[in-house]
PDB file of N, CA, C and O in Angstrom:
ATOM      1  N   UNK A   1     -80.533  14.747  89.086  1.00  0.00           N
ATOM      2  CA  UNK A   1     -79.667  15.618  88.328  1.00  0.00           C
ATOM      3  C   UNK A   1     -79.901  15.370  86.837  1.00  0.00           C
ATOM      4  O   UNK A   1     -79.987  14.193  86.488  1.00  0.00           O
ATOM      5  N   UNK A   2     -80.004  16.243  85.998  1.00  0.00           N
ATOM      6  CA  UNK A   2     -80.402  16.476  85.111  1.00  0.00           C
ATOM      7  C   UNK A   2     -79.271  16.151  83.973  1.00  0.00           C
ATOM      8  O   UNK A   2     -78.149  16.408  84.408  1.00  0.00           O
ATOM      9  N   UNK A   3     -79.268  15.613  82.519  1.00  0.00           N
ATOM     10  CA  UNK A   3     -77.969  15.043  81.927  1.00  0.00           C
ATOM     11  C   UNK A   3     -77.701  16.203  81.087  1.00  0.00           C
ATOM     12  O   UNK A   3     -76.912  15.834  80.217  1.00  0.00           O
ATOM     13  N   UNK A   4     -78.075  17.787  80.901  1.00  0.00           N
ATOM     14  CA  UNK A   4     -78.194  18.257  79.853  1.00  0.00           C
ATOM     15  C   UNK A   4     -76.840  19.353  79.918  1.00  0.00           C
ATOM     16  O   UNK A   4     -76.509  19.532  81.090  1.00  0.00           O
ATOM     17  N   UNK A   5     -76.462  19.695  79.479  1.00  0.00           N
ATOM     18  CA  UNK A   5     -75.243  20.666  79.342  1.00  0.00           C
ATOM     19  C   UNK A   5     -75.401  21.715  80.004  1.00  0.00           C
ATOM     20  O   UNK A   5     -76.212  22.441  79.428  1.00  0.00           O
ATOM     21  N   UNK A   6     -74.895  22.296  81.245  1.00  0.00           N
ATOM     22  CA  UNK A   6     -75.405  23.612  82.042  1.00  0.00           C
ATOM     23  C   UNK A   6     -74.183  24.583  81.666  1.00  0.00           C
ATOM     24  O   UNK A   6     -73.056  24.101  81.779  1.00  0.00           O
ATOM     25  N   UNK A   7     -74.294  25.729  81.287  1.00  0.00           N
ATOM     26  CA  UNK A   7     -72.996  26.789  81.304  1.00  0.00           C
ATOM     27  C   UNK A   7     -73.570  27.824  81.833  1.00  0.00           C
ATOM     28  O   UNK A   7     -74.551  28.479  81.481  1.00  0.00           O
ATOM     29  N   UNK A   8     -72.397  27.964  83.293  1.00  0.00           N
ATOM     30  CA  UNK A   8     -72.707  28.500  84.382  1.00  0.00           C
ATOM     31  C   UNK A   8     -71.478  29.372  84.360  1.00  0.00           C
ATOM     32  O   UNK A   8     -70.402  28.867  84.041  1.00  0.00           O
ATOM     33  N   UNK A   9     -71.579  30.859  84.732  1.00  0.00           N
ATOM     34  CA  UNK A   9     -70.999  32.010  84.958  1.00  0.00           C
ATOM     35  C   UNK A   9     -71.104  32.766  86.104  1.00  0.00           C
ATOM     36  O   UNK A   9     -71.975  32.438  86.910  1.00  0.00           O
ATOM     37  N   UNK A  10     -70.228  33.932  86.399  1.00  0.00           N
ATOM     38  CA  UNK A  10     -70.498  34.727  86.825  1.00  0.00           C
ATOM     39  C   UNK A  10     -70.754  36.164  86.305  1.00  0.00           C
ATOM     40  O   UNK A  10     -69.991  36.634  85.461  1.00  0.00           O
ATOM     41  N   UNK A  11     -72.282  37.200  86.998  1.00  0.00           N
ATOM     42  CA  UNK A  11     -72.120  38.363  86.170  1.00  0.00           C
ATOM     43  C   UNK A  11     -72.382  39.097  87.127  1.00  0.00           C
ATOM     44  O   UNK A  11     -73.209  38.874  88.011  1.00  0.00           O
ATOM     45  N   UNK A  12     -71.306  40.535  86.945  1.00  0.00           N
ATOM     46  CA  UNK A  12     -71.227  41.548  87.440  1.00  0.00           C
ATOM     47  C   UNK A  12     -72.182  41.908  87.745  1.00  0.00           C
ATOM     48  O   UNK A  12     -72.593  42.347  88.819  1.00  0.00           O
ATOM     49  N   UNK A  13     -72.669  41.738  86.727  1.00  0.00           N
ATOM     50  CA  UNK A  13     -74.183  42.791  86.629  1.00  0.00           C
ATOM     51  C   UNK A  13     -75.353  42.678  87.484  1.00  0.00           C
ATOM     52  O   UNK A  13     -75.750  43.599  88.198  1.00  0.00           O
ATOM     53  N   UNK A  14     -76.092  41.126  87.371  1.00  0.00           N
ATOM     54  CA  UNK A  14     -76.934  40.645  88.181  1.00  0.00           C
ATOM     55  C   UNK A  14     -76.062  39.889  89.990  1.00  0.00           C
ATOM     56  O   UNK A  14     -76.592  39.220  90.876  1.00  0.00           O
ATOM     57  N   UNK A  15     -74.846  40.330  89.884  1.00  0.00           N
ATOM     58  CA  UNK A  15     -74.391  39.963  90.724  1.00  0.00           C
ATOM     59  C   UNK A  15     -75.065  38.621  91.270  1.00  0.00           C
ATOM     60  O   UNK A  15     -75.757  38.665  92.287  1.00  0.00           O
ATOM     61  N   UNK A  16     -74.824  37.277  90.488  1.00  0.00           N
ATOM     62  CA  UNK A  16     -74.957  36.833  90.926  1.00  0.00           C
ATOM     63  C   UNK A  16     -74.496  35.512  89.680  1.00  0.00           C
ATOM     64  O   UNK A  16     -74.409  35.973  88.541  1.00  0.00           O
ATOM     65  N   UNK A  17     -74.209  33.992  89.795  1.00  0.00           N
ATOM     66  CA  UNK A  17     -74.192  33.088  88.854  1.00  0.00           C
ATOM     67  C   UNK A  17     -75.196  33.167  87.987  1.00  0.00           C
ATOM     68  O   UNK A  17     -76.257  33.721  88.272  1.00  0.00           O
ATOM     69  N   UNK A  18     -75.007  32.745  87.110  1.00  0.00           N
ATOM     70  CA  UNK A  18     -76.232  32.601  86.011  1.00  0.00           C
ATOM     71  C   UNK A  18     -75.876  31.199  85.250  1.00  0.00           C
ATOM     72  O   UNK A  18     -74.678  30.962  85.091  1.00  0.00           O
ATOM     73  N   UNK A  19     -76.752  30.334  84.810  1.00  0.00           N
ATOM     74  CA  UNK A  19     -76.926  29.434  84.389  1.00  0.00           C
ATOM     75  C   UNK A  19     -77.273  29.105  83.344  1.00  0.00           C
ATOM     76  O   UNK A  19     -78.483  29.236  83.530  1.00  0.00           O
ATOM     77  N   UNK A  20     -77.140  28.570  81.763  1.00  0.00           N
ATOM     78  CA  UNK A  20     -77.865  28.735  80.781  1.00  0.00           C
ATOM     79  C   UNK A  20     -78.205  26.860  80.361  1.00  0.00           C
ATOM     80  O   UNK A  20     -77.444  25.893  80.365  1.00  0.00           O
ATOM     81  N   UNK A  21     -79.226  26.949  80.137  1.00  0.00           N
ATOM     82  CA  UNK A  21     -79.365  25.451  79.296  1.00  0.00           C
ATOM     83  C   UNK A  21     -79.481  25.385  78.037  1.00  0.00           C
ATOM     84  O   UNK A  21     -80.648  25.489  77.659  1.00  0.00           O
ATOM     85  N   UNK A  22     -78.735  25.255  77.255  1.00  0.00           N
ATOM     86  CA  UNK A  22     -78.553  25.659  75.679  1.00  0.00           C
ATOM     87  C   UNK A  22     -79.391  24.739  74.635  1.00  0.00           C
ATOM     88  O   UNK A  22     -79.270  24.782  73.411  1.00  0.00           O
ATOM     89  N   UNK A  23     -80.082  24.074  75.217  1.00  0.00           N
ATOM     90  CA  UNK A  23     -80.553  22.639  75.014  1.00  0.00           C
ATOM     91  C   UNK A  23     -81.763  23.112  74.928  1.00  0.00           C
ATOM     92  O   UNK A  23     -82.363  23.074  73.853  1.00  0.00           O
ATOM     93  N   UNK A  24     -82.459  23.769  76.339  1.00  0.00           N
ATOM     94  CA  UNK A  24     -83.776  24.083  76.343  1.00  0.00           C
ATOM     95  C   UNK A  24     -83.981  25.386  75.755  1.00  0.00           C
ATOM     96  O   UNK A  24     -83.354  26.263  76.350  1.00  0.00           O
ATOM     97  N   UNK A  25     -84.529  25.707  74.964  1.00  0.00           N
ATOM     98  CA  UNK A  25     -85.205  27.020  74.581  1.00  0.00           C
ATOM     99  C   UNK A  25     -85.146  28.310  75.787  1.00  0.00           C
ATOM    100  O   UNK A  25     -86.084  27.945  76.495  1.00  0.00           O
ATOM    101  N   UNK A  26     -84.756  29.244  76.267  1.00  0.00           N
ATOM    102  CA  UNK A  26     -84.925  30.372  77.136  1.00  0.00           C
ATOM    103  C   UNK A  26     -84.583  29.352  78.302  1.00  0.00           C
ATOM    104  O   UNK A  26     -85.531  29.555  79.060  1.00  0.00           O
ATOM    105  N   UNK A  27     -83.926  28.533  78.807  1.00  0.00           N
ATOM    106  CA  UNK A  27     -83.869  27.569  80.299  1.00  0.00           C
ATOM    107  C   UNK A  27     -83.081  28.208  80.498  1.00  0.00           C
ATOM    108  O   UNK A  27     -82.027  28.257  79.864  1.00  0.00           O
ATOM    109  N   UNK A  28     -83.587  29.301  82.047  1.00  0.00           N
ATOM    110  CA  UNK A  28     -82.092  29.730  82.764  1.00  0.00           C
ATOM    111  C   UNK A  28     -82.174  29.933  83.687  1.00  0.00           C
ATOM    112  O   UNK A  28     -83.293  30.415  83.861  1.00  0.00           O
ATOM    113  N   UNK A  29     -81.578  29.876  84.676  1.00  0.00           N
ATOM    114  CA  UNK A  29     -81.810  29.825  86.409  1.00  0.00           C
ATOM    115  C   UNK A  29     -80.803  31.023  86.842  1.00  0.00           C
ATOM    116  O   UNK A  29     -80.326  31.540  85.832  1.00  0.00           O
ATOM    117  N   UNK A  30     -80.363  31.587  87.979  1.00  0.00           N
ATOM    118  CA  UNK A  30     -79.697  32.001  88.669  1.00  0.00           C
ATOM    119  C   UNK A  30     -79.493  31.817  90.541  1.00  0.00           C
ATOM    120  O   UNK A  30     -80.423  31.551  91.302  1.00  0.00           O
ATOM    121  N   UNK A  31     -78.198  32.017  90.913  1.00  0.00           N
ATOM    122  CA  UNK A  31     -78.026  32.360  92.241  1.00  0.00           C
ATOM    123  C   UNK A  31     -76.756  32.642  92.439  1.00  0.00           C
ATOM    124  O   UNK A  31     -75.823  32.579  91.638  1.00  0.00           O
ATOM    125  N   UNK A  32     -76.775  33.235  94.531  1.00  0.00           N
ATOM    126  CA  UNK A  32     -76.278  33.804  94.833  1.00  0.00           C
ATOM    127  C   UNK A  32     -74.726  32.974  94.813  1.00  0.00           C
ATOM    128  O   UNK A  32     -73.723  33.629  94.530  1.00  0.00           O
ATOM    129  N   UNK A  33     -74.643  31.842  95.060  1.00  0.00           N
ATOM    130  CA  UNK A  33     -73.500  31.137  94.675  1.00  0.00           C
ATOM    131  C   UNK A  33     -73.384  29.983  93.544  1.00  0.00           C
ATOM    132  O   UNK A  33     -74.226  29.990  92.646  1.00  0.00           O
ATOM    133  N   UNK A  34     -72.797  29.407  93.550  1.00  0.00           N
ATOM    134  CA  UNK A  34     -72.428  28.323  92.314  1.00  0.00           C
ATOM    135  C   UNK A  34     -73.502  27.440  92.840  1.00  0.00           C
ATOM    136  O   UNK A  34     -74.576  27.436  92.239  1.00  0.00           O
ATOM    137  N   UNK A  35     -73.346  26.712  93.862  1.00  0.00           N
ATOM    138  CA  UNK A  35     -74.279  25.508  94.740  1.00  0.00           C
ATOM    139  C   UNK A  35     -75.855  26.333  93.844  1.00  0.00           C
ATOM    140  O   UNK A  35     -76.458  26.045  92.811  1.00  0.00           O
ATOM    141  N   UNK A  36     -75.978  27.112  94.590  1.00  0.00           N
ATOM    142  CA  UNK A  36     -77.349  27.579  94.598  1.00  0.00           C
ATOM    143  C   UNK A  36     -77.856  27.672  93.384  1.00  0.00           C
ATOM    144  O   UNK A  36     -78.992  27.255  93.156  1.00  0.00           O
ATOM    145  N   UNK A  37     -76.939  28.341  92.245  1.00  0.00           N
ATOM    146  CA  UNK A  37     -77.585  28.248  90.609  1.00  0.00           C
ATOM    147  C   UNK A  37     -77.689  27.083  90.313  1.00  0.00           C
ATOM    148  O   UNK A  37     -78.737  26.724  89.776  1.00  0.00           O
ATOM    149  N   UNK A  38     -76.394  25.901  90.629  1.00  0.00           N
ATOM    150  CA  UNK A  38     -77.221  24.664  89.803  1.00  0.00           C
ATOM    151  C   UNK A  38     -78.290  23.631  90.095  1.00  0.00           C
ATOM    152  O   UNK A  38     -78.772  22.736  89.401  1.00  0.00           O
ATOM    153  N   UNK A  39     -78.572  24.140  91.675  1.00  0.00           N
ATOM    154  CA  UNK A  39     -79.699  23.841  92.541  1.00  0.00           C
ATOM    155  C   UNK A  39     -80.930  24.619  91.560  1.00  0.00           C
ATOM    156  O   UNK A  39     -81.649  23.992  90.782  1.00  0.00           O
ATOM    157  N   UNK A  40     -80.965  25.357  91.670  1.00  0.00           N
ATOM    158  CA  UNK A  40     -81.895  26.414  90.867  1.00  0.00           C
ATOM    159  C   UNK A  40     -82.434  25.739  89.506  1.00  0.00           C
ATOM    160  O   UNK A  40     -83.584  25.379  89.255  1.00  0.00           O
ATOM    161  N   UNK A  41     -81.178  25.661  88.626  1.00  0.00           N
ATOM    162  CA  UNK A  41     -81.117  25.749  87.336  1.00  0.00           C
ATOM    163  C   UNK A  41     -81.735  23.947  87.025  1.00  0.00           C
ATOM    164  O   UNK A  41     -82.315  23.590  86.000  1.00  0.00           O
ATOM    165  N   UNK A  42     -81.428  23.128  88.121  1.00  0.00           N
ATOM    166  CA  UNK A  42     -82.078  22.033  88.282  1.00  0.00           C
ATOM    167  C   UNK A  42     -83.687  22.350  88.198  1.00  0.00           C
ATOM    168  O   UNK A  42     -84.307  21.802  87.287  1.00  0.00           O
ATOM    169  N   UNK A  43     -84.217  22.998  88.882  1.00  0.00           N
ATOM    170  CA  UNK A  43     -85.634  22.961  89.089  1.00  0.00           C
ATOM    171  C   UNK A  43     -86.498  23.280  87.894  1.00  0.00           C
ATOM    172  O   UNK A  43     -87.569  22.828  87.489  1.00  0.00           O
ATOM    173  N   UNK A  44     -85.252  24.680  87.255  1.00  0.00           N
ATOM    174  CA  UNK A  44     -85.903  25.332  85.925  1.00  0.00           C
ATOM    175  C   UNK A  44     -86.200  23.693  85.228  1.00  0.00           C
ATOM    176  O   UNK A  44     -87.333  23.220  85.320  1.00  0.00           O
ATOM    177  N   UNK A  45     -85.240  23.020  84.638  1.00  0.00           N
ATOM    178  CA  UNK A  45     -84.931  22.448  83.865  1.00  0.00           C
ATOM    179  C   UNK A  45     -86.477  21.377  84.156  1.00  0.00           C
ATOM    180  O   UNK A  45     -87.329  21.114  83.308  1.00  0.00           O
ATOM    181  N   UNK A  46     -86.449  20.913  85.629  1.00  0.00           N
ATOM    182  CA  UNK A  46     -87.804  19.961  85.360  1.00  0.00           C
ATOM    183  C   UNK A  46     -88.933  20.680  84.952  1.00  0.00           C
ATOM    184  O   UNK A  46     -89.671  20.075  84.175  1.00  0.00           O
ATOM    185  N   UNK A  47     -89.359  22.163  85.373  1.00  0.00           N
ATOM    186  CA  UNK A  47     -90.033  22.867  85.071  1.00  0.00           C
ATOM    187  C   UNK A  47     -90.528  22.811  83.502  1.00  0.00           C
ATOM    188  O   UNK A  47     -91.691  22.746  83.106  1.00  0.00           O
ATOM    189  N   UNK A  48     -89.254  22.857  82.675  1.00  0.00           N
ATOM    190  CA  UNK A  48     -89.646  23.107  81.267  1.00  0.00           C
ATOM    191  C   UNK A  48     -89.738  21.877  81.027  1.00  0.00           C
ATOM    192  O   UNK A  48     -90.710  21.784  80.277  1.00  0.00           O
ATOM    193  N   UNK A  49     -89.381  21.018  81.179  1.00  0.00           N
ATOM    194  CA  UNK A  49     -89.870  19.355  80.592  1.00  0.00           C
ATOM    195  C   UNK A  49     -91.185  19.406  81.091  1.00  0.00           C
ATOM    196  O   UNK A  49     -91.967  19.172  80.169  1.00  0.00           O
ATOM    197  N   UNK A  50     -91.754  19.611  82.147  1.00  0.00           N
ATOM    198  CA  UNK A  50     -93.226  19.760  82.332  1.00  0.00           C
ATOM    199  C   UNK A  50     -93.974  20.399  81.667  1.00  0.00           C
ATOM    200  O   UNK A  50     -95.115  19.939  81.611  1.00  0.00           O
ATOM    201  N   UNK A  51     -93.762  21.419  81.056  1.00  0.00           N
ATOM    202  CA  UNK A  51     -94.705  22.290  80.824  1.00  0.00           C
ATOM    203  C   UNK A  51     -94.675  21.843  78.969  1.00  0.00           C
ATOM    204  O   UNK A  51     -95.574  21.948  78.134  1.00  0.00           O
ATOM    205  N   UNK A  52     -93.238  21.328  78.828  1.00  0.00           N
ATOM    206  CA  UNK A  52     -93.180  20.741  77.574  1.00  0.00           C
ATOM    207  C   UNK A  52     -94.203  19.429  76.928  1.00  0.00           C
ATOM    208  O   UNK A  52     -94.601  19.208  75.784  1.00  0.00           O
ATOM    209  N   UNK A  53     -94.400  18.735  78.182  1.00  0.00           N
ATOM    210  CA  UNK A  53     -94.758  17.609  78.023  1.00  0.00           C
ATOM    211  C   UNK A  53     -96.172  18.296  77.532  1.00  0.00           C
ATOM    212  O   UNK A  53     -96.634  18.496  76.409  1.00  0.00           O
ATOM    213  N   UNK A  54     -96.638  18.558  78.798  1.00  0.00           N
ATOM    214  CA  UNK A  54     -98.276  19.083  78.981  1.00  0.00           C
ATOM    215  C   UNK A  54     -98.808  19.884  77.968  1.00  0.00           C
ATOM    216  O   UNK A  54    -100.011  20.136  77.893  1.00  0.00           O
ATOM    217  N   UNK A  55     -97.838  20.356  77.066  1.00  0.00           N
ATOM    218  CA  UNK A  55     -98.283  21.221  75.139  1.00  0.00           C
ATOM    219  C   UNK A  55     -97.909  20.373  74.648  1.00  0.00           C
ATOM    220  O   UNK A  55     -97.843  20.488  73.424  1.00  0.00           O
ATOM    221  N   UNK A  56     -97.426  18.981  75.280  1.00  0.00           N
ATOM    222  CA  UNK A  56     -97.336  18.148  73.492  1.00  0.00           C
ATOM    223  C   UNK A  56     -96.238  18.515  73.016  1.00  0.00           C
ATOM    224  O   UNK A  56     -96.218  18.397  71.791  1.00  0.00           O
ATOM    225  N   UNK A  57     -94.795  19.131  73.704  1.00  0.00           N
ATOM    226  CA  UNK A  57     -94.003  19.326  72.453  1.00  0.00           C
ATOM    227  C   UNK A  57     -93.143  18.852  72.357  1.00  0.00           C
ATOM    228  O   UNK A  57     -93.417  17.997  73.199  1.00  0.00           O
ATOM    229  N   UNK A  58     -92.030  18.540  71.988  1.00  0.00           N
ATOM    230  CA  UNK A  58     -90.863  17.413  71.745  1.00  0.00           C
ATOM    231  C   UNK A  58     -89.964  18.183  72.605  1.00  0.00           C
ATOM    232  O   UNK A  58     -89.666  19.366  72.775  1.00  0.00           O
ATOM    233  N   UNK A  59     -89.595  16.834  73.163  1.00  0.00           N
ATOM    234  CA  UNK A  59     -87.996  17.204  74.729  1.00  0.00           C
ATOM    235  C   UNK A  59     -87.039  17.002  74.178  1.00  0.00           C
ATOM    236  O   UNK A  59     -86.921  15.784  74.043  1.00  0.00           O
ATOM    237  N   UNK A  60     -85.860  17.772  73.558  1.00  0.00           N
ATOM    238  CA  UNK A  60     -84.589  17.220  73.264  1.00  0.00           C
ATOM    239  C   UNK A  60     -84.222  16.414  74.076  1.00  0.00           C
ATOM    240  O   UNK A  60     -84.411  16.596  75.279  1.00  0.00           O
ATOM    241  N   UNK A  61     -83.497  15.139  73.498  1.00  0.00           N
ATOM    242  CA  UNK A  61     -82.534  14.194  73.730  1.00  0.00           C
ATOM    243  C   UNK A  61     -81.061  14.805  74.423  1.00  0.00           C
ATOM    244  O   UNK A  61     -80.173  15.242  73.690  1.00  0.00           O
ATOM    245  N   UNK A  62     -80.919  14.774  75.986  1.00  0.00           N
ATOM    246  CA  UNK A  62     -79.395  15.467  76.357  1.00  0.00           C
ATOM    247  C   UNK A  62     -78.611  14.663  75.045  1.00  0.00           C
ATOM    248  O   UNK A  62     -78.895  13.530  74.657  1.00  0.00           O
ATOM    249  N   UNK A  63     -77.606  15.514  74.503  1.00  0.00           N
ATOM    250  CA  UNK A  63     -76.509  15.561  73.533  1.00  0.00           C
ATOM    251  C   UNK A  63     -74.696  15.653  74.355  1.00  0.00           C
ATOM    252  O   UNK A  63     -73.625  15.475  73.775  1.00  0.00           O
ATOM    253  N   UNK A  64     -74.861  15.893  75.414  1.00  0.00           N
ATOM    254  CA  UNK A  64     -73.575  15.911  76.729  1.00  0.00           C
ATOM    255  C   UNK A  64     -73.001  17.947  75.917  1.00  0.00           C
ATOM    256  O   UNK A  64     -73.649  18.879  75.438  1.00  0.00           O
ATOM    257  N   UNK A  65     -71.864  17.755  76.133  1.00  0.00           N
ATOM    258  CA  UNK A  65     -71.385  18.770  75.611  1.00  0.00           C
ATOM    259  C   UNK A  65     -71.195  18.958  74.456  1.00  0.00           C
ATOM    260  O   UNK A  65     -70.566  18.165  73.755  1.00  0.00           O
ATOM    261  N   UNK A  66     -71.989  20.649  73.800  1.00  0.00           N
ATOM    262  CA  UNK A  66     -72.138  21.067  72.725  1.00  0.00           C
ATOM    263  C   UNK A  66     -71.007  22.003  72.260  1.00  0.00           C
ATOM    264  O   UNK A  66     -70.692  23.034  72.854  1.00  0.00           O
ATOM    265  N   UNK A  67     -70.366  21.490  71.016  1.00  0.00           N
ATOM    266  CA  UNK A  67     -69.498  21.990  70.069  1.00  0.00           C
ATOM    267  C   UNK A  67     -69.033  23.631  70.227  1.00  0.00           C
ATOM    268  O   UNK A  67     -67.892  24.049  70.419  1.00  0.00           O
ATOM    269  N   UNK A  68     -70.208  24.365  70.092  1.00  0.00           N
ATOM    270  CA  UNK A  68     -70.048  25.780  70.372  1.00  0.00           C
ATOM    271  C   UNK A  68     -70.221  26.520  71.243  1.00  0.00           C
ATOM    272  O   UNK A  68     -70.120  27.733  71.055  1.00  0.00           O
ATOM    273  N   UNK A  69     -70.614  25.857  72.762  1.00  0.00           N
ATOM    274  CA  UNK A  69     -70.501  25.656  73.694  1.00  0.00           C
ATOM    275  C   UNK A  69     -68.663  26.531  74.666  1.00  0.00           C
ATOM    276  O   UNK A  69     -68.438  26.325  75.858  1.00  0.00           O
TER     277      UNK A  69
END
């Protein structure tokens, strides 16, 4: 499990949770229930530390919960 701040919703629209990682640049997962987005939104999240690493680019430090958040 990942330490980084997840803000997780529901939307009409995509009918379905949505997940944002405010931390990572564009990090966002979705699913059909709560379980399932932060299952999801887990995978995104190693995803972009990988792909971060592998360009060389700097991983934010989790910060816990953000102010404007």
């Amino acid at each position: 499990m990942s330490k980084y701040e997840l803000i997780i919703y529901w939307s009409e629209i995509d009918n379905a949770y949505i997940v944002e990682v405010p931390e990572l640049a564009g990090c966002m997962a979705d699913g059909k229930t709560y379980t399932e987005a932060v299952r999801n939104a887990e995978v995104i999240i190693a995803e972009w530390l990988e792909t971060a690493r592998a360009l060389g680019r700097a991983i934010p430090v989790p910060r816990g919960r953000l102010a404007y958040a």
